[in-house]
C-alpha atoms as a printed R data frame, in Angstrom:
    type eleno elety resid chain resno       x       y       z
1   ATOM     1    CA   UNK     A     1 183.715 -61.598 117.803
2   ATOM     2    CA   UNK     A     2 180.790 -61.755 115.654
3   ATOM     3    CA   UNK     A     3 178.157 -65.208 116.220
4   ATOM     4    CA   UNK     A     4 178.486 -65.566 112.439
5   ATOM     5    CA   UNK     A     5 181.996 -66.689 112.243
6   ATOM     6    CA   UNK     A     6 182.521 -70.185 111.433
7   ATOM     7    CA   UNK     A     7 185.082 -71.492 113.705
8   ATOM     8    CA   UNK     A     8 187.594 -73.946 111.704
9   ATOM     9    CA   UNK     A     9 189.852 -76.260 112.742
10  ATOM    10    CA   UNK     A    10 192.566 -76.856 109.897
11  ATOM    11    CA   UNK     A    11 194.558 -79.928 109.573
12  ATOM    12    CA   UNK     A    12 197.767 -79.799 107.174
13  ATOM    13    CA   UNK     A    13 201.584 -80.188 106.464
14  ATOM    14    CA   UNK     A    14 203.160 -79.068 103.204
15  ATOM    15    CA   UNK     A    15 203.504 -76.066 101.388
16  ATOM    16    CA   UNK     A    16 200.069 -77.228  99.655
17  ATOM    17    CA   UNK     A    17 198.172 -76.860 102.785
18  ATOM    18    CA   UNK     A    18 199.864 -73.967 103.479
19  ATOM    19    CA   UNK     A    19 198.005 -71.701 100.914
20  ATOM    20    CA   UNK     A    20 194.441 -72.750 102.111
21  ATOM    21    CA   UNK     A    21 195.600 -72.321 105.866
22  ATOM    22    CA   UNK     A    22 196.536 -68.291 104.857
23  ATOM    23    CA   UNK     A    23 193.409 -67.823 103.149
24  ATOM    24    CA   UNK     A    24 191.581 -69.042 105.831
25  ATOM    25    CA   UNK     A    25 192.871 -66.704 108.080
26  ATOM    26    CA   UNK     A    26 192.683 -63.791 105.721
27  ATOM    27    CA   UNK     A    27 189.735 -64.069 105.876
28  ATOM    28    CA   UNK     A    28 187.521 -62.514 108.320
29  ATOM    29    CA   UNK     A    29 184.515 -64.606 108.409
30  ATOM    30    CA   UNK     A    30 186.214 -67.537 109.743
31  ATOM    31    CA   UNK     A    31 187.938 -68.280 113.325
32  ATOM    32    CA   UNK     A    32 190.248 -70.266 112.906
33  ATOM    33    CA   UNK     A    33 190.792 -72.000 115.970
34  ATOM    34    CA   UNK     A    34 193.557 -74.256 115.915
35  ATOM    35    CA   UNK     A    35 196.125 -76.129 113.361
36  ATOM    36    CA   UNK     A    36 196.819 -79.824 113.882
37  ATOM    37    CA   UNK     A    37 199.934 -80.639 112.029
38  ATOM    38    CA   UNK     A    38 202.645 -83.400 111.874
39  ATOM    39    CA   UNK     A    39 205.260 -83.557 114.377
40  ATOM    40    CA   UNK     A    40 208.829 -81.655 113.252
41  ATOM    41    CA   UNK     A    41 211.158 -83.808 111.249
42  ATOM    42    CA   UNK     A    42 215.019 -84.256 110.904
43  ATOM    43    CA   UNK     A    43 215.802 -83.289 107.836
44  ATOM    44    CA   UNK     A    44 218.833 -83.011 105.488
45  ATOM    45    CA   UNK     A    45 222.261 -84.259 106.719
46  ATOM    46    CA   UNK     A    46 222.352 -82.579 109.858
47  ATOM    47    CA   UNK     A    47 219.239 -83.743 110.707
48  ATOM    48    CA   UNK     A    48 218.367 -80.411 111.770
49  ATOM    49    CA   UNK     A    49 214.215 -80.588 113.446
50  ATOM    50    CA   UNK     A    50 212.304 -78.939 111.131
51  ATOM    51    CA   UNK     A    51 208.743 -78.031 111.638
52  ATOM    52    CA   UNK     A    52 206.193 -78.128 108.865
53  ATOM    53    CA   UNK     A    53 205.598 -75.858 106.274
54  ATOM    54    CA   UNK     A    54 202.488 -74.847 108.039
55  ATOM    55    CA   UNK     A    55 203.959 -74.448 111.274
56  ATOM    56    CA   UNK     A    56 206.602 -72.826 109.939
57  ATOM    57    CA   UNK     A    57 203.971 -69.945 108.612
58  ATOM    58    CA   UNK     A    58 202.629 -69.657 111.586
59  ATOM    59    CA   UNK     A    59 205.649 -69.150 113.544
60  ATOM    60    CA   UNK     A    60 206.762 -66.553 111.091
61  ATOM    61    CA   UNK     A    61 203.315 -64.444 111.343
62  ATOM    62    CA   UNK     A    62 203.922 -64.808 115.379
63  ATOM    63    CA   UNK     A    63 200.260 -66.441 115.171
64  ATOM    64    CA   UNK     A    64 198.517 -66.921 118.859
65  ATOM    65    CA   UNK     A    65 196.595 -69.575 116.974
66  ATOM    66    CA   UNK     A    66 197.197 -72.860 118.892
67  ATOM    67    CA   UNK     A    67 199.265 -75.317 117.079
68  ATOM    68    CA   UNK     A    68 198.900 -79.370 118.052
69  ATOM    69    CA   UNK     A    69 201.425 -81.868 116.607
70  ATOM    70    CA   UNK     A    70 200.355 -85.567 117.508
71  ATOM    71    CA   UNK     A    71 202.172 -88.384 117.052
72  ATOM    72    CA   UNK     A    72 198.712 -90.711 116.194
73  ATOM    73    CA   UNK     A    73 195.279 -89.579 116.336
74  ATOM    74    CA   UNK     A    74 194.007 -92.790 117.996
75  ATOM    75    CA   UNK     A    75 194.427 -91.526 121.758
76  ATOM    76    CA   UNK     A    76 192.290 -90.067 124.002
77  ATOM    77    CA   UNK     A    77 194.470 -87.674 124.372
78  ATOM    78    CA   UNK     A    78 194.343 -86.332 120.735
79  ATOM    79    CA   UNK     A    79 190.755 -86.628 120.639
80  ATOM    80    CA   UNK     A    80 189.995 -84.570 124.171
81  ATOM    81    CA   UNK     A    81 192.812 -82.397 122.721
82  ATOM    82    CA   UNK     A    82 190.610 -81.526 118.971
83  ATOM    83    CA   UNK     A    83 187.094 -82.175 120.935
84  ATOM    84    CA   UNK     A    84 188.063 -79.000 122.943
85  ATOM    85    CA   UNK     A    85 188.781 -76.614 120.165
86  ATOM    86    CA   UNK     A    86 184.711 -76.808 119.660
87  ATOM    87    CA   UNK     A    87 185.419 -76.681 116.183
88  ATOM    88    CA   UNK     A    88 181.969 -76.444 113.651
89  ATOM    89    CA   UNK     A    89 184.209 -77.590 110.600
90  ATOM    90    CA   UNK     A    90 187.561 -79.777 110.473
91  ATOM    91    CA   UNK     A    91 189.009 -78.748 107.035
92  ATOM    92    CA   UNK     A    92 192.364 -81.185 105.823
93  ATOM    93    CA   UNK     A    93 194.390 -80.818 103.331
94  ATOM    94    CA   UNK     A    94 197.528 -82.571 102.916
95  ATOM    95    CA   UNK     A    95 197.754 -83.998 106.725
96  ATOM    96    CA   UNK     A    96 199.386 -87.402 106.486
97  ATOM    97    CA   UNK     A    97 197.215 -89.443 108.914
98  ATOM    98    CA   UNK     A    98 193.947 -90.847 108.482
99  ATOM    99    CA   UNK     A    99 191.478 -89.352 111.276
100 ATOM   100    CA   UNK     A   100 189.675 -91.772 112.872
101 ATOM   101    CA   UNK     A   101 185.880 -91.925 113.154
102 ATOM   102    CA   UNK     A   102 185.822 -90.505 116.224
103 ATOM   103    CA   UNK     A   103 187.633 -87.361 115.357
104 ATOM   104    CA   UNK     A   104 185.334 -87.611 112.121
105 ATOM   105    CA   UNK     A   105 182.037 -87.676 114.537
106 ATOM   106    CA   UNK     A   106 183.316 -84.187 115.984
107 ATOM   107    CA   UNK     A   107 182.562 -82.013 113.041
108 ATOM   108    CA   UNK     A   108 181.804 -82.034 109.301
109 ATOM   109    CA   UNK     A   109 185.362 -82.832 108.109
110 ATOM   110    CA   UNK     A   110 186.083 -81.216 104.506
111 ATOM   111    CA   UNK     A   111 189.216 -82.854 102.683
112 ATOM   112    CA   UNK     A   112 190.642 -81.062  99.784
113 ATOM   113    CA   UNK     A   113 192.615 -83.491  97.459
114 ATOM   114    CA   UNK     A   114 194.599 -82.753  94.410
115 ATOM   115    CA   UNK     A   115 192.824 -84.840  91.938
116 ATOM   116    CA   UNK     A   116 189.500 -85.414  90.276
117 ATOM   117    CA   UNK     A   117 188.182 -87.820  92.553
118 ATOM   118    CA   UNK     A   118 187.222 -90.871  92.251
119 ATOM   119    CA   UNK     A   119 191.095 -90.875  90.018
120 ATOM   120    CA   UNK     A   120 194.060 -90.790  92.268
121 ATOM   121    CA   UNK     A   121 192.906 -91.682  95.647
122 ATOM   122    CA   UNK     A   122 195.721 -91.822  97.968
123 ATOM   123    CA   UNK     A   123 199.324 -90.355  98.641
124 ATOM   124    CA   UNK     A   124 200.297 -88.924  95.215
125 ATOM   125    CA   UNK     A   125 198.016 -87.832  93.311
126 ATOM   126    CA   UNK     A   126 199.900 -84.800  91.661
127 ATOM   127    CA   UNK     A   127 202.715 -87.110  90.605
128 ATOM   128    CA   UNK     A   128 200.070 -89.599  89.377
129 ATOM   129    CA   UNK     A   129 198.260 -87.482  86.845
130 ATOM   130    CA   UNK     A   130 201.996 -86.063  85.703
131 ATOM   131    CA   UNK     A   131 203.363 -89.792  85.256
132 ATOM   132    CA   UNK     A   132 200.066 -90.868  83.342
133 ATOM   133    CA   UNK     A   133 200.129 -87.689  80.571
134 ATOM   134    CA   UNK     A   134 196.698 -86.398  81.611
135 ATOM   135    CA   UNK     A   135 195.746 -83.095  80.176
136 ATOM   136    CA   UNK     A   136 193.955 -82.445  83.006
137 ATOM   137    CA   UNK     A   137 193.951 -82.178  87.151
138 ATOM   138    CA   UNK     A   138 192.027 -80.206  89.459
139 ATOM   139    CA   UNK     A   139 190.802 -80.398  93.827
140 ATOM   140    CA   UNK     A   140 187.860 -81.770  94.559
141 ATOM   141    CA   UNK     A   141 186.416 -81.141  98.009
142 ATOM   142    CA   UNK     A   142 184.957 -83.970  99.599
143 ATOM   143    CA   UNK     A   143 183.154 -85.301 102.984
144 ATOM   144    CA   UNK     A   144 185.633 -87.177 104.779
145 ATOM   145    CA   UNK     A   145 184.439 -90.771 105.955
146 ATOM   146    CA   UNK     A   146 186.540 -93.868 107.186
147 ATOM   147    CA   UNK     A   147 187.300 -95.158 103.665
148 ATOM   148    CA   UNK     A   148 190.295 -93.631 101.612
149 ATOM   149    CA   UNK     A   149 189.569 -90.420 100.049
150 ATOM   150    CA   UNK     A   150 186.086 -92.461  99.139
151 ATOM   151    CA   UNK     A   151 183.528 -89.581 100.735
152 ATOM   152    CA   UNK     A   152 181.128 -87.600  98.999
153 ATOM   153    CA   UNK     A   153 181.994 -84.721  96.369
154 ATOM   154    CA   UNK     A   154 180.735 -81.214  97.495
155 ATOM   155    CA   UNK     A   155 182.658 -78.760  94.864
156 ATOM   156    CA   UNK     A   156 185.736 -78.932  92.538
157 ATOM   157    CA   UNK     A   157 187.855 -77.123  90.601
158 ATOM   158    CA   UNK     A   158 189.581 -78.129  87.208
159 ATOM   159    CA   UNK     A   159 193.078 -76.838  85.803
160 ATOM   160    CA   UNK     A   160 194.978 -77.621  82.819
161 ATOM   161    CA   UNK     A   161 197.804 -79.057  83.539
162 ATOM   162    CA   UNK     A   162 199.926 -78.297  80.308
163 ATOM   163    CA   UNK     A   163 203.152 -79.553  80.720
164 ATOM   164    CA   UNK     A   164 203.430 -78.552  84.219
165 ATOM   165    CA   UNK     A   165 206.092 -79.961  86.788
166 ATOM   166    CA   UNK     A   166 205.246 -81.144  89.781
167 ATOM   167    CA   UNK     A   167 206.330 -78.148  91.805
168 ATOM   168    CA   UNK     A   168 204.293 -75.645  89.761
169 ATOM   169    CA   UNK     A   169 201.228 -77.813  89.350
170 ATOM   170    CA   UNK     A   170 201.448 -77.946  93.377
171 ATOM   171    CA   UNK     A   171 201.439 -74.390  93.943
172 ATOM   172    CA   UNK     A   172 198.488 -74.179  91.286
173 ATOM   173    CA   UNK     A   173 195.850 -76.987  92.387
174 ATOM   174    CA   UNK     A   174 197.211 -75.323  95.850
175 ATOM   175    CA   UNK     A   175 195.518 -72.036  94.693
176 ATOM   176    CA   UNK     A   176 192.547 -73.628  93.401
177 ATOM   177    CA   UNK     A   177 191.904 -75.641  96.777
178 ATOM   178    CA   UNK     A   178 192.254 -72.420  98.664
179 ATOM   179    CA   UNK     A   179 189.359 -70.495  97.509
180 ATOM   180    CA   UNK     A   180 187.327 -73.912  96.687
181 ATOM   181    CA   UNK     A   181 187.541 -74.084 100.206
182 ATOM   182    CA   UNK     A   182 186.274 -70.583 101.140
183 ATOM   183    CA   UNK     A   183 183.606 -71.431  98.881
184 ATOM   184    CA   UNK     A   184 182.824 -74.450 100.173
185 ATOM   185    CA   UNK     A   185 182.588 -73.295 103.573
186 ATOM   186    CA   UNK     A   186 180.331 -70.066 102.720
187 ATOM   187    CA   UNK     A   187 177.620 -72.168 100.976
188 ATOM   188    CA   UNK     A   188 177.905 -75.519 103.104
189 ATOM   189    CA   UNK     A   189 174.126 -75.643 103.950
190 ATOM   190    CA   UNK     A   190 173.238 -75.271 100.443
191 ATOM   191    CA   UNK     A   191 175.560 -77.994  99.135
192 ATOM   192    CA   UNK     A   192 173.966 -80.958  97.991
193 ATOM   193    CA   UNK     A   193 176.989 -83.808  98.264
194 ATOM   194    CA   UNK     A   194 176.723 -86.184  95.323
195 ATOM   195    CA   UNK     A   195 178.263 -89.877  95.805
196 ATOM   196    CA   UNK     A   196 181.621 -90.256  93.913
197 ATOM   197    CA   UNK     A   197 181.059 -92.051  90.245
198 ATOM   198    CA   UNK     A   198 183.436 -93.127  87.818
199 ATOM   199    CA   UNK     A   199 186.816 -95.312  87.175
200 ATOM   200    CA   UNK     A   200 188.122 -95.228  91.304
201 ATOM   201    CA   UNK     A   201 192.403 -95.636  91.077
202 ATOM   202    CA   UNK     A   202 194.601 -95.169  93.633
203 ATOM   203    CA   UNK     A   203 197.855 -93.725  93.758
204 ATOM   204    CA   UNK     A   204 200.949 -94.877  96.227
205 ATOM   205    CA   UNK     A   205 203.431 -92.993  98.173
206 ATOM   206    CA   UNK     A   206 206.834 -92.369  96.658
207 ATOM   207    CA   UNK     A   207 209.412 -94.021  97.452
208 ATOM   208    CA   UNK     A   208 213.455 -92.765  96.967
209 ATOM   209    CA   UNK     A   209 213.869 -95.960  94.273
210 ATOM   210    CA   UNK     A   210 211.600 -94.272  92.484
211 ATOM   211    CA   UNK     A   211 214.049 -91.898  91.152
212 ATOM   212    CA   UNK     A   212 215.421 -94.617  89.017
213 ATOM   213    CA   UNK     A   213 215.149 -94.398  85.687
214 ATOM   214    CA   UNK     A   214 216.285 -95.619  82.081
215 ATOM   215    CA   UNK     A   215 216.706 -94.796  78.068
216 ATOM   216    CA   UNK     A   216 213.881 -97.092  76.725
217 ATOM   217    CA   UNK     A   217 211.400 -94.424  76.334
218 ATOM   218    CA   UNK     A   218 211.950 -90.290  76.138
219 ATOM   219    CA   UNK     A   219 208.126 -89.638  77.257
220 ATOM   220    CA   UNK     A   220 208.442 -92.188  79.835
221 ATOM   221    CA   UNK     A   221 211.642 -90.627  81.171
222 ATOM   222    CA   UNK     A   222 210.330 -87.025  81.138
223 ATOM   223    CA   UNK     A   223 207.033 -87.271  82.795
224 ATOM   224    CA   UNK     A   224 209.577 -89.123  85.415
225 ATOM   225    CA   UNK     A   225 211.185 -86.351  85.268
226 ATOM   226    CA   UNK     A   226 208.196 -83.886  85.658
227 ATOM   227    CA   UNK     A   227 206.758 -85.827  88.320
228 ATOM   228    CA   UNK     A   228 209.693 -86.319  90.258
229 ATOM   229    CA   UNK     A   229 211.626 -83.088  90.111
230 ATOM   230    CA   UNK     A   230 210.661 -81.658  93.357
231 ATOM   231    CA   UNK     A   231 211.992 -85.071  95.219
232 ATOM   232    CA   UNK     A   232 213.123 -87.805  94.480
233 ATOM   233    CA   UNK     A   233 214.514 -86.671  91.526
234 ATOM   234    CA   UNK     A   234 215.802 -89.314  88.550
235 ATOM   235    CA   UNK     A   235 218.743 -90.626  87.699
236 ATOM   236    CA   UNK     A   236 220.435 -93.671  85.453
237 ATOM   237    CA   UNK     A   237 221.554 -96.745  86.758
238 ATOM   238    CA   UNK     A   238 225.170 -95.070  86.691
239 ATOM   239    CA   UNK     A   239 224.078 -92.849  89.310
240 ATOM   240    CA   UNK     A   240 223.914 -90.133  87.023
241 ATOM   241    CA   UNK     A   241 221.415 -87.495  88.220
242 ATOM   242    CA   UNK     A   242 219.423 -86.001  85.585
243 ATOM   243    CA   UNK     A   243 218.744 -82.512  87.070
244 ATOM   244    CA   UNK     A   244 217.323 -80.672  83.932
245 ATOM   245    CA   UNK     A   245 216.708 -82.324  80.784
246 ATOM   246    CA   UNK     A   246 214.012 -81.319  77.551
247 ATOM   247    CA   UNK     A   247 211.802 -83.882  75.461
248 ATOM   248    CA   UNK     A   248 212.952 -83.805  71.706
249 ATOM   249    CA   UNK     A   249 211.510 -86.608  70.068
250 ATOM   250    CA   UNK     A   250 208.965 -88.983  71.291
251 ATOM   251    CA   UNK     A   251 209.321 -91.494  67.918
252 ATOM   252    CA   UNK     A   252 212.057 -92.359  66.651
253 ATOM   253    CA   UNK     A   253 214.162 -95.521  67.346
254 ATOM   254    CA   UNK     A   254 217.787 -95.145  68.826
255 ATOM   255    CA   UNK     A   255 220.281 -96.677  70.154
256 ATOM   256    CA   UNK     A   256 220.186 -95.961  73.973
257 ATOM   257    CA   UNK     A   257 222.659 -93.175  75.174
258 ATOM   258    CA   UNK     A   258 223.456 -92.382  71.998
259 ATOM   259    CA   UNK     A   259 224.980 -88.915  72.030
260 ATOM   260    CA   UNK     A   260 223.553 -87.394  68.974
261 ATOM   261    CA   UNK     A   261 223.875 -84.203  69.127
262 ATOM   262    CA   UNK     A   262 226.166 -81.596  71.197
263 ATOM   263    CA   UNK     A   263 225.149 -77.468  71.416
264 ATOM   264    CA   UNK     A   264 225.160 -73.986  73.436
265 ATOM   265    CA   UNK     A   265 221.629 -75.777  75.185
266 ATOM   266    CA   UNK     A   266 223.193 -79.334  75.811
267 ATOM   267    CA   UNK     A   267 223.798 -82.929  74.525
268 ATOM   268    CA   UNK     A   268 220.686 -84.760  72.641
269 ATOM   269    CA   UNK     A   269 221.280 -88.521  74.196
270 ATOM   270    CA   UNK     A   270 218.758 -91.333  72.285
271 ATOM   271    CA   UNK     A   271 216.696 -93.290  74.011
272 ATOM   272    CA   UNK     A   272 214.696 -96.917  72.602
273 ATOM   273    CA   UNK     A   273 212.014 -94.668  71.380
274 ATOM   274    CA   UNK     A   274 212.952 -90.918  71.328
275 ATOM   275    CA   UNK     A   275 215.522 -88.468  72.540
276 ATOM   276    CA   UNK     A   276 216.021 -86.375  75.282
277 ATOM   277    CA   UNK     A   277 218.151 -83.455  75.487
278 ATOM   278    CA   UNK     A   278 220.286 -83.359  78.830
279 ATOM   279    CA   UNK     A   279 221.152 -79.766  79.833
280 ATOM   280    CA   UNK     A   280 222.379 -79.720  83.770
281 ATOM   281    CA   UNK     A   281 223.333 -83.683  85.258
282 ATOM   282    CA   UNK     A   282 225.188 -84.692  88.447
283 ATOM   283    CA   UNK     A   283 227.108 -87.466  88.847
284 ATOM   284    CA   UNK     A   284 227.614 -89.400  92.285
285 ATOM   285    CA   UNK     A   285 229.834 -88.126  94.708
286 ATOM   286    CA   UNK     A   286 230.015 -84.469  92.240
287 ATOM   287    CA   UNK     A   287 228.695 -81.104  92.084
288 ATOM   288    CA   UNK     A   288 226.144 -80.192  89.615
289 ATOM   289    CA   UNK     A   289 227.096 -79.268  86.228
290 ATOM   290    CA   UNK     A   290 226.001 -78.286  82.475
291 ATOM   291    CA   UNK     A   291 225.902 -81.807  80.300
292 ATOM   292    CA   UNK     A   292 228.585 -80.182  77.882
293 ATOM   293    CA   UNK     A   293 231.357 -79.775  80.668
294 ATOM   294    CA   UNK     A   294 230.000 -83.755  81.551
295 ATOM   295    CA   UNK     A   295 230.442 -84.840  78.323
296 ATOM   296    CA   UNK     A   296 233.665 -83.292  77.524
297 ATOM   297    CA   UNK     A   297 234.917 -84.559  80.967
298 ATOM   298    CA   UNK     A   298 234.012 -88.046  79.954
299 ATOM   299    CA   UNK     A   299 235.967 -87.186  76.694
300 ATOM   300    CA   UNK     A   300 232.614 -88.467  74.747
301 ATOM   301    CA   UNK     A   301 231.493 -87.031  71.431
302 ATOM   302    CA   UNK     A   302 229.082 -87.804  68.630
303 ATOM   303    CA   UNK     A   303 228.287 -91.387  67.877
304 ATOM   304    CA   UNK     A   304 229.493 -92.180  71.424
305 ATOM   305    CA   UNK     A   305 227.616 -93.874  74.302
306 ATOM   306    CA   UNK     A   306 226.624 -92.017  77.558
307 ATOM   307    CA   UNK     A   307 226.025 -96.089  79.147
């Protein structure tokens, strides 16, 4: 193995992180020596264990790269443990614990976050910039230090985010943070980090109630909808799951739930301000279906109230 090669340590969980682990291992100027990644997690009704997307990749290649799942980095244990891989960078994306300074103190530690930092700092910060109508997102690479997503900028990218659901703007910023990060890691020595500058706002974790929504305002209700459509999803206070629904009017007054207007594509419902065409909805307890088999099955029609 050539002296050259950069040996990396990568620290990630979702799909997201996924796509900067492959490229790092495609390639072959790096070695990557090692992914830290959360624990595997019941999921779904069986609560079958499930490991991590980027586990999960690695298990399918049928890597021999080492793979470390800690339950909390402040031990000795996980510190001896990621101390020992030697590593000359500690790249994270997506990881879901904050490293403590002594795992920071073992290598330069390169976070790539999905938003134009110092905007969004925190847990969701591709749901954030959906909710909020911006035109634009992006990654920024950063120097990690002990304060939230506060460290110094090194590169970033910019995409357009053009009407973009959560799930596709994901597997785009996920693109753009894979080859920032080769980048990055090329030039590091020549990087000049600048201090973050700018409106700082920080962005929570999502929570299930989250999902819940309401017919005051069609925009409002489909950037919900947008941000929320890979989990948790929205739905009425009915418990009527809106599963696939288009923005038709972002003006107008109307009386809430309206139906005004039933065709091949679905039924136009008004909202306080707007309308909202609902094509595919679920109600509790039911199967998914198209909103005209709902509607019919509710015996509603034109002039009638979905709530």
């Amino acid at each position: 193995m050539s002296q050259d090669k950069k040996r990396v340590l990568f620290m990630g969980t979702p799909s997201y992180a996924t796509t900067i682990l492959k490229a790092l291992i495609e390639r072959d100027d790096f070695d990557l020596v090692a992914l830290i990644t959360q624990p595997d997690k019941p999921v779904g009704r069986k609560q079958i264990l499930t490991p991590p997307d980027t586990k999960a990749y690695l298990l399918e290649k049928a890597s021999t790269i080492p793979i470390y799942q800690p339950t909390t980095l402040k031990s000795d244990e996980a510190f001896r443990t990621i101390e020992g891989f030697k590593p000359d960078f500690i790249v994270v994306a997506a990881y879901g614990m904050i490293l403590p300074k002594e795992i920071l103190n073992i290598a330069p530690c390169i976070n790539l976050h999905a938003s134009l930092l110092p905007k969004y700092r925190g847990a969701s910060p591709i749901q954030e910039a959906i909710l909020n109508g911006d035109r634009y997102s992006g990654v920024t690479a950063m120097l990690m230090e002990e304060g939230l997503d506060s460290g110094d900028i090194l590169a970033f990218s910019v995409v357009d985010i053009g009407g973009m659901d959560a799930p596709t703007l994901f597997d785009e910023l996920s693109i753009l943070a894979a080859n920032l990060t080769i980048k990055v890691l090329r030039n590091f020595d020549k990087i000049e980090p600048l201090k973050q500058r700018g409106e700082i706002s920080y962005c929570k974790k999502i929570k299930k109630s989250d999902a819940l929504v309401d017919l005051s305002d069609a925009v409002r209700l489909y950037r919900r909808y947008l941000a929320f459509k890979f989990w948790p999803g929205v739905q009425l206070e009915s418990g009527l799951k809106l599963k696939e629904i288009e923005l038709i009017d972002d003006k107008d007054k109307q009386i809430a739930g309206k139906v005004l207007k039933i065709d091949d594509e679905g039924v136009v419902v008004g909202c306080q301000r707007g309308a909202i065409k609902l094509k595919r909805v679920q109600a509790p307890s039911k199967k998914e279906i198209d909103a005209r088999s709902y509607i019919r099955g509710k015996r509603l029609e034109l002039g009638d109230t979905l709530i």
